[in-house]
N, C-alpha and C positions, 0 to 999 in steps of 0.2 A: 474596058467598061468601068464606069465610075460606077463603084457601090456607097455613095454617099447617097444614102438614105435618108430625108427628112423624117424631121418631129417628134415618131414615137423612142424613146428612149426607157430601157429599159430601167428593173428594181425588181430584178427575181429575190431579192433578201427573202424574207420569211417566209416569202410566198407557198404555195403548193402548187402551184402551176396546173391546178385545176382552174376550169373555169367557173365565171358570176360567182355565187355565194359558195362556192366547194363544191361540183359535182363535175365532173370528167365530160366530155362530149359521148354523150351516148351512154355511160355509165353510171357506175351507184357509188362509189367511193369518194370519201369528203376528203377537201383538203385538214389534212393536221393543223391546228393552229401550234404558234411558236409560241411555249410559255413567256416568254422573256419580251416577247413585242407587247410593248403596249396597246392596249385594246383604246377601238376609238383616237386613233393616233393617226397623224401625220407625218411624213417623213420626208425631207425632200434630201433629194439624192444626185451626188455625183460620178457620174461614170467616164471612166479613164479607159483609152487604147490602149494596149501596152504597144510599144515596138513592135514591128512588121507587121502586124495587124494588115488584115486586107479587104475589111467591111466597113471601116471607117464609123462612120453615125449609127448608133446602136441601133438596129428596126426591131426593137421588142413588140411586145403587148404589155405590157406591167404596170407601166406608170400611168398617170393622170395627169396631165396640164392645165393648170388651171386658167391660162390664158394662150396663144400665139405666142414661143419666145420667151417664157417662164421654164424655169428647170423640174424637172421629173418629181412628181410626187407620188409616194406611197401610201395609201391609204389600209391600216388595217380596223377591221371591222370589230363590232363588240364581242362577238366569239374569240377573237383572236387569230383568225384567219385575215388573207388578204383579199381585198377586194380586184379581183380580176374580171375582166370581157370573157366570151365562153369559150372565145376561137383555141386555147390553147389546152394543148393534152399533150400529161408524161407519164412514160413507161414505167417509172416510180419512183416515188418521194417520201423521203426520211425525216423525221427530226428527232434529234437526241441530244437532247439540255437547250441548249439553246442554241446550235447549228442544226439549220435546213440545208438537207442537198437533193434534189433534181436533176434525175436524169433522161434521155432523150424527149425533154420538151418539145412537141414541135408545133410548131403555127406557118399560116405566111401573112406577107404584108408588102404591099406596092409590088403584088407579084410575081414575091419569090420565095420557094420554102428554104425553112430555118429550122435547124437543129441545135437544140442550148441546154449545154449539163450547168450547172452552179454550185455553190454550195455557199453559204453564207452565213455569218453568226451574229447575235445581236451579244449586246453587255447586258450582264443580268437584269439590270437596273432598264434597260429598255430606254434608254437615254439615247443610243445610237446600237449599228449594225455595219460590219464589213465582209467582202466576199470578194468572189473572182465566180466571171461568169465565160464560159469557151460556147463558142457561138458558130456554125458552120451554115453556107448560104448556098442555095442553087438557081440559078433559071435560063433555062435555052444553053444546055451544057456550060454556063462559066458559074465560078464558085467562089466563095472568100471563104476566109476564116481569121479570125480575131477573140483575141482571151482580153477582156474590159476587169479594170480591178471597180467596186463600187462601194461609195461609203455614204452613209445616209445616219443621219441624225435627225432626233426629233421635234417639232415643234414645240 
């Protein structure tokens, strides 16, 4: 089974991996904003497979497109939080200085569920952010799994 996944490409960077504006599926806890992300900012973002990877095209939630064929944008908000869809919820998420890590993220997408830990750091200065994101996939018993390095700078 091919798990090349179109479109959604992920940019867990800052994120809290809650979903919409910070609140959890069904919860009360807000995403952390990352001091070091710039507020009101854009980021667009490259994400890399590393070797043997076996999910190929990232199926996140995270990013924005701003067109068909456009690369992954990150959007953070004027709190300092990312702007996320709701579908996504993690078992819990850190941030201390200015690395965010997230662990058992999970969502699904084109009908497969997806477990994603991250951890990611911005430069103080909020000028750019780099991480590594491990990503594990299921559906109809077959599975991949792939660790994407991701670096994102800001408009």
């Amino acid at each position: 089974m091919a798990w090349i996944l179109g479109g959604m490409m992920t940019a867990s960077l800052a994120c809290g991996c809650k979903g919409g504006n910070g609140t959890s599926n069904g919860g009360s806890s807000t995403q952390p904003a990352n001091p070091c992300a710039t507020k009101n900012a854009t980021y667009p973002a490259v994400i890399s497979e590393q070797p043997g990877g076996t999910c190929h095209n990232m199926p996140s939630q995270f990013c924005e497109k701003p067109e068909p064929g456009a690369s992954c944008e990150i959007k953070v908000n004027a709190d300092g939080t990312i702007n996320l869809p709701t579908n996504i919820s993690c078992a819990s998420l850190t941030v201390t200085g200015c690395r965010t890590r997230g662990n058992d993220c999970t969502y699904t997408s084109n009908g497969y569920s997806f477990t994603e830990n991250f951890q990611t750091t911005f430069a103080e200065s909020g000028i750019a952010a780099a991480g590594i994101i491990f990503v594990t996939g299921t559906d109809d018993g077959q599975s991949c799994a792939s660790t994407y390095d991701v670096t994102a700078t800001r408009l």
